[in-house]
N, C-alpha and C positions, 0 to 999 in steps of 0.2 A: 895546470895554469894557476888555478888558486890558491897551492901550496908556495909557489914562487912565487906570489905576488905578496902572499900571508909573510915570506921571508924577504920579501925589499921593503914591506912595511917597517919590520922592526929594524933596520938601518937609520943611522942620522939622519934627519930632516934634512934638502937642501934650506938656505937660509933665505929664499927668495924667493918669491910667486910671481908669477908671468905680471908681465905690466896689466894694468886695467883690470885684473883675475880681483873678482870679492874672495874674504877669506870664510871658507865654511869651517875649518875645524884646524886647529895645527899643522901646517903642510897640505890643505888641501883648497885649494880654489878652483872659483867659478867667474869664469869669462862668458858674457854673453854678447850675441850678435847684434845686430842691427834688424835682421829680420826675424829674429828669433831665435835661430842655432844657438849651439853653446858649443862652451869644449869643459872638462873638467881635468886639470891637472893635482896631480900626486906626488910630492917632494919632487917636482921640480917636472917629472913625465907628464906629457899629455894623452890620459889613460881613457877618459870617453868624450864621444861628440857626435851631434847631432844637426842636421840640416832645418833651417826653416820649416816647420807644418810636420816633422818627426814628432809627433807626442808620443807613440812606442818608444822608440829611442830615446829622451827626455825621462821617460818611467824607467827605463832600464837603466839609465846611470844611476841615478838617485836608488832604485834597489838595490844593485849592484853594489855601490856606495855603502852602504847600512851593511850587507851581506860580508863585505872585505875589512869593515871593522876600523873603515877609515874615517867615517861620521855616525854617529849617533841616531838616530830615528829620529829623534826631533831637530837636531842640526840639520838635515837633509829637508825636514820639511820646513822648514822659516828659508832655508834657501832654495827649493822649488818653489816657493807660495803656494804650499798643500798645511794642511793641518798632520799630527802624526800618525791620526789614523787611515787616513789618505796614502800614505807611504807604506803603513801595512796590508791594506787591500793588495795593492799592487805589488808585493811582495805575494800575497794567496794566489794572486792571478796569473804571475809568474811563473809560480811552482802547479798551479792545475794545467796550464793549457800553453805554457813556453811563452816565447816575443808575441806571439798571437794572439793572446790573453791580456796583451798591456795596450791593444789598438784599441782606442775608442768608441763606444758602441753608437750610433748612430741617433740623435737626437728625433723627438719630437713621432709625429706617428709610424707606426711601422709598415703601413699597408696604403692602400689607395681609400681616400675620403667615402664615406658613405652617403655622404651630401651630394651627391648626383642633383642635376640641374631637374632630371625628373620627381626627387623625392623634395630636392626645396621647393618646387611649385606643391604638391598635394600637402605638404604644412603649412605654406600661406591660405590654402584653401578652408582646409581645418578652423585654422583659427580666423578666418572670414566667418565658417559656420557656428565662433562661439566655443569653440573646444577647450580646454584649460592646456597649459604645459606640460604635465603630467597626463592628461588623454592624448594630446600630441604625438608624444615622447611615445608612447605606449603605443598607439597607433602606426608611428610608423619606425619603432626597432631601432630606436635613438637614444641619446640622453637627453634630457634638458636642455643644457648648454646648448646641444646641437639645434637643437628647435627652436633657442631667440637666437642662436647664430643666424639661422636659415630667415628669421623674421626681421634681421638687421639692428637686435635689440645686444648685442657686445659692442663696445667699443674698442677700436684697435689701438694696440701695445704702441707704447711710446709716444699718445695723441697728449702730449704736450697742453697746459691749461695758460691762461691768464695769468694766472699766481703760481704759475711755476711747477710743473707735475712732476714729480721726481721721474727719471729715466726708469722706462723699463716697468713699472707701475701700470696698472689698469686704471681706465678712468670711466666712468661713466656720467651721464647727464642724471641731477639726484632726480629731477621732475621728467626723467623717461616714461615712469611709470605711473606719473602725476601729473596731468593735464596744468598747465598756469605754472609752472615751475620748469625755468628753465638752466639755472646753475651746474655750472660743470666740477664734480667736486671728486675727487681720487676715492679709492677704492683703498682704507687701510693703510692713512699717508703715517708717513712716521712722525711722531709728537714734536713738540718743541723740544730742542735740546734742555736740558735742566741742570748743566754740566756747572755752570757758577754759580746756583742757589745750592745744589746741595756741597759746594765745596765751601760756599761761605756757612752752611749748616754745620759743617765741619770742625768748625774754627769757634763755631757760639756765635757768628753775626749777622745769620739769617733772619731773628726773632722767632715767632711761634711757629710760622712755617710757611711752605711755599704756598702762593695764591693758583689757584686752578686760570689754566688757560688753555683752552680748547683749538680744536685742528678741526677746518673741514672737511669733513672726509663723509664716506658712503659704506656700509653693509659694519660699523660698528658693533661686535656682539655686546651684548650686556646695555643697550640702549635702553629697553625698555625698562631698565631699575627708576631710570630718572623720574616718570609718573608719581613713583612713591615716596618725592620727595615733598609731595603738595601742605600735607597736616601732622608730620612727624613729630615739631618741637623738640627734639632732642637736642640742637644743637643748644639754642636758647637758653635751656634748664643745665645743660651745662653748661654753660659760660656764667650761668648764673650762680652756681654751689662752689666750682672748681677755679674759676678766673681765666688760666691759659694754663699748657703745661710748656717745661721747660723750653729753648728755644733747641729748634730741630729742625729737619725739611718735612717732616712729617707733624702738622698740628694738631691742635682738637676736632676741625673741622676735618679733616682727610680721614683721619684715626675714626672716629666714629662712624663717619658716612661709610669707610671700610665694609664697618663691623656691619649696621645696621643692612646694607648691599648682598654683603655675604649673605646675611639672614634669609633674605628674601630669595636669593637664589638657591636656595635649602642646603646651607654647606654654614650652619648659623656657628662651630665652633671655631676658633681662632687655625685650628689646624686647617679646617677646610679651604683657610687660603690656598695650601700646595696644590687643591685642586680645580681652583680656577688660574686662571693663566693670569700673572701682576700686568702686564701691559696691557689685556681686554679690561681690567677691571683698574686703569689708570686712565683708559681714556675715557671714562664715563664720571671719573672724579677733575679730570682737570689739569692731570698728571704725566710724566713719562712712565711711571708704572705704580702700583699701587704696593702698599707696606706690604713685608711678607711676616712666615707667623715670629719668627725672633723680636721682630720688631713692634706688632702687635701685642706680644705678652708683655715687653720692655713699658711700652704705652701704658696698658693696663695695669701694670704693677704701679706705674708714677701714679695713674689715679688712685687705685687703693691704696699707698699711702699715706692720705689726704684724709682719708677713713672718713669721707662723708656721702657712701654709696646712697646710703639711708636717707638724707635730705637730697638727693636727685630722685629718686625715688616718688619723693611726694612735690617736689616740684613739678616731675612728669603729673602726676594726680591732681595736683590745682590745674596746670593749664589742662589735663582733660577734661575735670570739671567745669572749667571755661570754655571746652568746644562744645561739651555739650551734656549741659545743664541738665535737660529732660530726661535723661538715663539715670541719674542719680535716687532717684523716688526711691528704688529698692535698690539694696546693696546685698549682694551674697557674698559671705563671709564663710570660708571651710579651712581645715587644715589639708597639707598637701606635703606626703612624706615622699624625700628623695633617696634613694634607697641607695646605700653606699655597696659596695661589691669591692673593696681595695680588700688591706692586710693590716691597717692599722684597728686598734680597738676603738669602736664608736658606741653610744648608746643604742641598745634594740629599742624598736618602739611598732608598733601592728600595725601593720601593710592593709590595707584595708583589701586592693587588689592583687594582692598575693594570699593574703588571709592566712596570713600566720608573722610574728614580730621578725624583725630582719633590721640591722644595723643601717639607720635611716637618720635625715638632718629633718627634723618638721619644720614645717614653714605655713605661714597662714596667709592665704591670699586676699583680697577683695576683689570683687567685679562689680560689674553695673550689671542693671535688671534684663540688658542685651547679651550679659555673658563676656563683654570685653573687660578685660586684667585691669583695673584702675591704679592697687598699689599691693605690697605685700613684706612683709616682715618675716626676718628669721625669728623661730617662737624659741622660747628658751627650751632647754630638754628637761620632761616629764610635766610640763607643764598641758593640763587640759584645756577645750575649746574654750570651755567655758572664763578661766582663768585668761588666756588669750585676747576675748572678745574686751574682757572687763581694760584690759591693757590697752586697746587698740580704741576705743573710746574718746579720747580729746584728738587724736590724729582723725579719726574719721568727724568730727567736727570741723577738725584744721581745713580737710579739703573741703566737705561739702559748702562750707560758711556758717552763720551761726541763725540766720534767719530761715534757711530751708527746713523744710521737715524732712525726713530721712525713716524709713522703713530699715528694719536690719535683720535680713533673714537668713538664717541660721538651723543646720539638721540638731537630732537630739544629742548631740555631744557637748550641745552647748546648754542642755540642760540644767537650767538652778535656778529655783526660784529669789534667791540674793540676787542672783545677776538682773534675771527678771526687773526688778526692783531700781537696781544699778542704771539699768539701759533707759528707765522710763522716766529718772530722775534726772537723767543729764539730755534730756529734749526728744529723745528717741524714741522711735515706737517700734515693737519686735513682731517677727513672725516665726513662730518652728511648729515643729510637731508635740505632742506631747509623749512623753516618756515615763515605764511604767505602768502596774496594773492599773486601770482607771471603769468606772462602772458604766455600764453602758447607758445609752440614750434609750427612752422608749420609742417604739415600733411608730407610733404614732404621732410622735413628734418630727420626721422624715417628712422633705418636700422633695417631687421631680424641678428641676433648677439647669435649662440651657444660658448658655451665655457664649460669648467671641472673646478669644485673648488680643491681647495688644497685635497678632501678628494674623488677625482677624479668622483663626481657628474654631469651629464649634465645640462646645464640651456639655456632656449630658453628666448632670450629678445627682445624687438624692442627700439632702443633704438637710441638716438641724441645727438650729442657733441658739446655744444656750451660753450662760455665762458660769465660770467656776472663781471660787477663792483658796487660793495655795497658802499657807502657812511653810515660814520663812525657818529653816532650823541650825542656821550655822549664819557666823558671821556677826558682826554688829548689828545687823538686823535683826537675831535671834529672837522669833516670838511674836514679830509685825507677820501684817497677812499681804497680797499680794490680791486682785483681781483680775480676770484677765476674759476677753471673748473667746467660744469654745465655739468651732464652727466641727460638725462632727459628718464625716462622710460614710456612706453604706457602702461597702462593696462584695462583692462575692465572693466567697473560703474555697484556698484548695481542697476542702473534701467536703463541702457541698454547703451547701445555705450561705450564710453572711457575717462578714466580721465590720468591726469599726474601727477606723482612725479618727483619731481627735489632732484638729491642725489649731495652735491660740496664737490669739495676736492681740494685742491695744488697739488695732485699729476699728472702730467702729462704725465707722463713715464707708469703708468699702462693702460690696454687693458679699455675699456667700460664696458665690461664685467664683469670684474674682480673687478671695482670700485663698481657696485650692489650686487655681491655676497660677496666681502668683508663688504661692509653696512650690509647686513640682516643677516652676520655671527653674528653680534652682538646682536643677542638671543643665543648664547651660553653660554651669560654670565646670562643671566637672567635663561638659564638653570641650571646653577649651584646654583643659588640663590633657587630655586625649589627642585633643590635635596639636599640641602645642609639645607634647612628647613628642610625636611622630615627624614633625616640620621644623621646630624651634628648641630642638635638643632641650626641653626644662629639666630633664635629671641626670645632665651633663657634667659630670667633672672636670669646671673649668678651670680646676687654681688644685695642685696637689699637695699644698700647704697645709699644713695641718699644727695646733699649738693646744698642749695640755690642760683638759677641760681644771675646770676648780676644784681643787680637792674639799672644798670646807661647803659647796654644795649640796643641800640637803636630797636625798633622792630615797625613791620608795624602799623600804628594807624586807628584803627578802622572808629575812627571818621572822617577820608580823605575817605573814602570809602561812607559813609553817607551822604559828603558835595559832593561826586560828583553825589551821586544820587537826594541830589535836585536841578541841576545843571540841569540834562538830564530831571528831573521832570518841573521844571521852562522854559525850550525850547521848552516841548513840548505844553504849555499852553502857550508859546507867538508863537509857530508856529499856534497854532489852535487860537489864537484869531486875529493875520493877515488874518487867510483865513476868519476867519469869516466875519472881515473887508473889503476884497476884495470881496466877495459873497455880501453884504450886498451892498455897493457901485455901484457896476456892476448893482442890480438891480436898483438904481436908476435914472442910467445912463441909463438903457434900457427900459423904461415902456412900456403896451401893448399899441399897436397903438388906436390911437386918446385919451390917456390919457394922459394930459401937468404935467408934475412933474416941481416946483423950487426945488433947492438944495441948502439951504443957508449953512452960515457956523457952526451955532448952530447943523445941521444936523449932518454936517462934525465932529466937536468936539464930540459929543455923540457917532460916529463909532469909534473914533480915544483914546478914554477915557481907555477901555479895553484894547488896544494894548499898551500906553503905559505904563499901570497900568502892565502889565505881565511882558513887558521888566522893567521896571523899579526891579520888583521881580526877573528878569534874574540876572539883576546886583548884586542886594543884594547875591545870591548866586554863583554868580563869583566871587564876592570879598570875602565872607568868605570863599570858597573853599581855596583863592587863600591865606587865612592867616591860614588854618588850616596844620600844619605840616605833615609833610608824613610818618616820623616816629618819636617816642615818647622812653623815658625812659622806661623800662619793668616795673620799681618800680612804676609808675603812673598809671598803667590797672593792673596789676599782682603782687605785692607787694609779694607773697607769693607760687610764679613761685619757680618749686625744678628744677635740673638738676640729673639726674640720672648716678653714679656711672660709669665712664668710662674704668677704668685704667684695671679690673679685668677683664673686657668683652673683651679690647683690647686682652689679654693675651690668655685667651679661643679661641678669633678668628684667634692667630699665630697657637696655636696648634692642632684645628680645622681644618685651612687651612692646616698644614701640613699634617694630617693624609686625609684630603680627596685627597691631590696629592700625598701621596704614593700610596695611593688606586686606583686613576684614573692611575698612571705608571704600577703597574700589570696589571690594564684591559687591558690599549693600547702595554704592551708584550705578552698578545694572539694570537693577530694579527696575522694571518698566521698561527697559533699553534693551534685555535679552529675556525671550521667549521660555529658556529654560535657568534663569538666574535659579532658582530656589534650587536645583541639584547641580550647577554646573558652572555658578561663577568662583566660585575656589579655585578648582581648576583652571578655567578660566584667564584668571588672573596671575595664577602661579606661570602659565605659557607666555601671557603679554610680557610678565618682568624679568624673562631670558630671551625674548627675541631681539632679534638687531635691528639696526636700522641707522638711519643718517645724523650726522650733528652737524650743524652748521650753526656760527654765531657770526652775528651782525649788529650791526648797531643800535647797543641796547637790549637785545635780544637771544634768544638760544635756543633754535628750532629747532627740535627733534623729531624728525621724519621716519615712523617705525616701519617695518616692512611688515607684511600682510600674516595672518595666523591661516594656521592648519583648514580651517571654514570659510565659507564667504558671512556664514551669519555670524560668526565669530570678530572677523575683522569688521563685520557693518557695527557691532554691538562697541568695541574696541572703540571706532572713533567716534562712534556716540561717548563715549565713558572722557576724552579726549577734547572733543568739547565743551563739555561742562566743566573739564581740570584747566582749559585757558579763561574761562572768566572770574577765575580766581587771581591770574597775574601775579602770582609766586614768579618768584625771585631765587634762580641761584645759589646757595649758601656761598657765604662768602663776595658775595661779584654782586653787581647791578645791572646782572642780564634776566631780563624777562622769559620765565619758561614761555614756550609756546610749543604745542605737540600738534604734528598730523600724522596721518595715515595712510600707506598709500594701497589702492583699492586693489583685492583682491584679482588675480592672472585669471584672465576670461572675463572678468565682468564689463560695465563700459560702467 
């Protein structure tokens, strides 16, 4: 039959389709019923048909159809209203199990309900005695579901709202689970259409971009981001360096709040969009769905640009200077190498935590004396801390202001006594270690010495106060001296008794005390370098751009390093042919008794040949040492040295650092609101700003109703943390809707 049908195919078309017949393909239409039957004719035959409530039959034309090469697989499906892969199923079904594989399988459960009228009364019981959902459930061989079903906490399909429920939709009451709230608000309504803002975006007539407008609805994911919108400042400091970017549906505001969102939901690179879903993370901006990554890079690339990552940067650093002043006292200043792993040629430079050099961009941070990121510069390459600190000097004034005093603490890389000099001249006062052999303190000048840190910790030290003067040997200072307080601490030697560190500082108004445990606070910040790897991608390759470093940049020469080792090579082979000289001579000044030695000068010359044959090799390598330069043009070793892409990475590590210090401002408002804050509000927090919950906006306002955490002391702690963020009365970015946040209490509790 399908060979005759395969051979009326290829015959003339008739020129005519049945009256009323749609056309699916050249000579092939579809007449459909009134109650649903069809018929499908074929140049001019009426080859399949089916009766009302036939859905085998209805699948079997349409396969059939595609199989006889008379419609296309996707012809067949735009005129079924299937998609095409829907037409190929039923083609597999076809072929496994005949017409009886194209019958419908039976919707919805497959067996008799387990909700027996006996098992819903002992879950009401249950939860009379207090039980959670989860003991319920467990209790009685249920799911969840089953057990607020049984407790009358679902609402049924299709219960239509005030404001219009979309069909088919779940709806729930948001304050079911909230005493005093009784709003009936959808379950996942679908957004505002956005269909004419972004076509006028389209055109360039939208302006910077679409304004956020929110949907009521219930079990929103990604609600809980909105918390972290309280102390951000991001937006502000941009608009303040950048202006707007060009006109789009996507502006400054969405484009940021994006990135900063992501962050916190620990997916902080641009890629990580693909892995959160654009419509959860649109409805928490304002949006029918939020940018994906093309568009996000497009964003970021128009800001860098603009090439003023650098002044957002310290714009962020004034306003957190301006939240909060008191953290500024000390500043810990380190480098921070990001370790490249590509295939283009980069500068090596020593991995501190790798411990050994590896192809790395330095970068040098600042923090406050709490360890949070204040601002950070890319360092130039081969440039040391020291040279670094000397550079970053009027910027660290910029922020702190010009009236505070400012501590500036620093490990021994930043050792120089010039700098020394540098730091204390321009208002500042230093703390580091000392570095180098240094003499020790006497025994007896050691005091026992308790005290509490700022975060009210005990510290037991033995510890001596004396004062040192450094002479200054390089520099315009060449030759001035240097004083400085020598706080020196005793501790105990891996192989037995006691060694000394010496910690100096200008400051002589603080305790002894307080001068060590402010020194070794500075692992706070290499803390954050640690957690900020791990959470907030810092050694991310975010921009794969890369532009040819300077060839006329001067950088260290190999070859000084070479000439000074045949320098220590040549000393030590005129040190060992003097002693030879002197052993050799000795003996023949001493011979064994009653044996007469002469010592002419032929002898003398032959000891003395070696010695000056080595020294004279000393000299050859002290003088070419001495003409070999110390550092060289980069374009003479490395002609084809790249420099890696700056400006985009700056931009990442403003919004970066913003979102790790909203993040780190919720943990530190636990404090006293949860029992185990000091190991557990990170955590914590990281769960609050992925859970879901409700939005509703009214007038004036933007509740955000979050649903309950993993704990009940969790969630009690949550809307303590919650309380304290509404009497701040932030605002929206963008809108004049008042945030306000609740919480709704923990299943089982009252």
């Amino acid at each position: 039959m399908g060979w005759m049908m395969a051979g009326m195919l290829t015959q003339l078309p008739l020129p005519l389709l049945p009256a009323g017949a749609a056309e699916i393909a050249p000579g092939v239409g579809l007449v459909t019923g009134a109650g649903g039957g069809g018929l499908v004719s074929v140049h001019g035959l009426a080859t399949f048909a089916w009766d009302a409530g036939d859905e085998a039959g209805r699948r079997l034309a349409a396969v059939q159809l595609v199989r006889l090469r008379a419609v296309s697989q996707a012809q067949a499906a735009a005129a079924f209203g299937v998609d095409p892969v829907t037409v190929w199923r039923w083609d597999q079904a076809l072929a496994a199990g005949g017409v009886a594989g194209l019958v419908p399988a039976r919707r919805g459960p497959k067996g008799a309900s387990k909700l027996t009228p006996q098992l819903a009364a002992r879950i009401r019981d249950l939860d009379a005695a207090g039980a959670t959902l989860s003991e319920i459930a467990a209790a009685a061989g249920v799911s969840t579901f089953s057990v607020r079903n049984a407790l009358g906490r679902v609402a049924a399909r299709g219960q239509g709202t005030a404001a219009g429920t979309a069909a088919g939709s779940v709806s729930l009451v948001a304050g079911d689970d909230d005493a005093g709230q009784g709003a009936v608000v959808p379950v996942l309504p679908d957004p505002v259409p956005r269909d004419g803002e972004r076509a006028l975006a389209r055109w360039g007539l939208l302006g910077e971009g679409a304004e956020p407008v929110f949907t009521a609805g219930a079990r929103y994911p990604l609600a809980g981001l909105l918390p972290a919108l309280e102390g951000t400042g991001l937006l502000n400091a941009a608009r303040e360096v950048y202006g707007r970017l060009k006109g789009g549906f996507y502006g400054m505001g969405a484009t940021l709040l994006t990135l900063v969102f992501l962050a916190l939901a620990g997916e902080p690179r641009a890629e990580g969009a693909t892995r959160v879903p654009p419509a959860a993370l649109g409805r928490v901006l304002g949006l029918d769905r939020a940018p994906e990554v093309t568009t996000i890079r497009r964003k970021l690339a128009e800001l860098a640009a603009a090439d003023k990552a650098a002044d957002l940067i310290m714009a962020l650093a004034r306003r957190h200077a301006a939240a909060r002043p008191d953290a500024l006292g000390f500043l810990h200043i380190d480098g921070h190498a990001r370790v490249y792993y590509g295939t283009r040629i980069v500068q090596k430079t020593h991995v501190a935590r790798l411990k050994f050099p590896a192809p790395a961009t330095m970068e040098t941070w600042v923090t406050s004396q709490d360890g949070d990121p204040v601002f950070m510069v890319v360092a130039e390459p081969s440039d040391s801390l020291a040279g670094e600190l000397r550079r970053l000097l009027p910027q660290l004034r910029q922020v702190a202001g010009q009236d505070r005093r400012v501590t500036v603490c620093f490990d021994r890389g930043g050792w120089s006594p010039a700098l020394f000099a540098d730091i204390t001249a321009a208002g500042f006062d230093l703390l580091t270690w000392r570095k180098g052999p240094a003499p020790d303190v006497p025994a007896d000048a050691f005091t026992a010495i308790t005290c509490a840190d700022d975060r009210g910790r005990e510290h037991g030290y033995h510890l001596a106060d004396t004062t040192i003067t450094l002479t200054i040997s390089e520099g315009p200072r060449k030759g001035q001296t240097v004083s400085l307080r020598q706080v020196t601490r005793r501790v105990p030697a891996r192989g037995g008794g006691t060694r000394q560190i010496h910690a100096l500082t200008s400051r002589t108004d603080l305790a002894a005390g307080e001068v060590c445990w402010r020194l070794t606070s500075r692992w706070r910040e290499e803390n954050y370098f640690r957690y900020a790897r791990t959470h907030f991608a810092l050694d991310a390759l975010d921009s794969h751009a890369a532009t040819p470093d300077d060839p006329g940049r001067l950088v260290p020469n190999p070859a000084k390093k070479a000439a000074a080792a045949q320098v220590r090579h040549a000393e030590i082979l005129a040190a060992a042919a003097q002693a030879q000289r002197d052993a050799s001579l000795a003996a023949l000044r001493n011979p064994a008794p009653g044996q007469p030695v002469t010592i002419t000068s032929q002898m003398i010359n032959a000891l003395d040949a070696p010695v000056e044959a080595a020294y004279r090799e000393l000299g050859k390598a002290d003088t070419a040492a001495a003409a070999t330069p110390s550092r060289v043009p980069l374009g003479t070793l490395a002609p084809d040295m790249m420099r890696l892409e700056a400006e985009v990475k700056q931009i990442t590590h403003a919004i970066r650092m913003t979102a790790c210090n909203a993040e780190t401002a919720l943990a530190r408002a636990l404090d006293g609101r949860y029992a185990r804050a000091g190991d557990e509000a990170y955590a914590l927090i990281r769960e609050a700003l992925t859970t879901s919950g409700d939005i509703c906006p009214g007038p004036g306002q933007l509740l955000i109703r979050l649903d309950p955490l993993t704990a009940p002391r969790r969630t009690q702690a949550l809307a303590a943390l919650c309380d304290q963020l509404n009497q701040t009365a932030s605002r929206y970015p963008g809108t004049d809707l008042v945030l306000h946040y609740e919480v709704k209490p923990h299943p089982g509790i009252a």
